[in-house]
C-alpha positions, -999 to +999 in steps of 0.1 A: +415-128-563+392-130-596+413-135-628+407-111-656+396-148-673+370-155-643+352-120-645+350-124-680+331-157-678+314-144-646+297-116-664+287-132-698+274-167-691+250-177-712+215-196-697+223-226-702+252-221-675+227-200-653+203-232-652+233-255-646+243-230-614+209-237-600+211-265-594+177-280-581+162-243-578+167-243-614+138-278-617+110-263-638+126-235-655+132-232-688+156-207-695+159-190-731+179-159-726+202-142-697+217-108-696+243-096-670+231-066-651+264-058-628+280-062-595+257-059-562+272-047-530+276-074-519+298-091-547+271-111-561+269-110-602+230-101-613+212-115-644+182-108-658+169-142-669+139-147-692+122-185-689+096-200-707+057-202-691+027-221-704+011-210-738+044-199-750+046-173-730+074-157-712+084-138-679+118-133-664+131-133-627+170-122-612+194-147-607+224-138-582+255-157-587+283-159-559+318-170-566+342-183-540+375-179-555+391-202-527+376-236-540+369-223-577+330-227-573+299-208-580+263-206-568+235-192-580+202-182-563+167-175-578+157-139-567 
């Protein structure tokens, strides 16, 4: 089961926690902002994630997160 407590952090994590969730994939990007798009079909949270490029510039990319309520852990993917 997801706590009431869980979903809220699930669905309102700031970048900072997105980049941590990557892990490795996250090497090279610089995130600056992340906003929480909803539930897939498949259970996976969406953000929108905006990262920094050369020359100041910016572009953004989806990040899916997975949570296994079993062992308390989530993972996030680059997609």
């Amino acid at each position: 089961m997801i706590t009431a407590d869980k979903l809220a952090l699930l669905t309102n994590m700031p970048a900072a926690m997105l980049h941590q969730a990557l892990g490795k994939q996250g090497k090279g990007y610089e995130l600056t902002g992340a906003k929480f798009l909803g539930i897939t079909n498949g259970g996976q949270f969406c953000y929108n994630v905006v990262y920094k490029v050369k020359d100041d510039g910016k572009d953004s990319t989806k990040v899916f997160l997975s949570y296994d309520p079993t062992v308390d852990r989530v993972s996030a993917t680059i997609g």
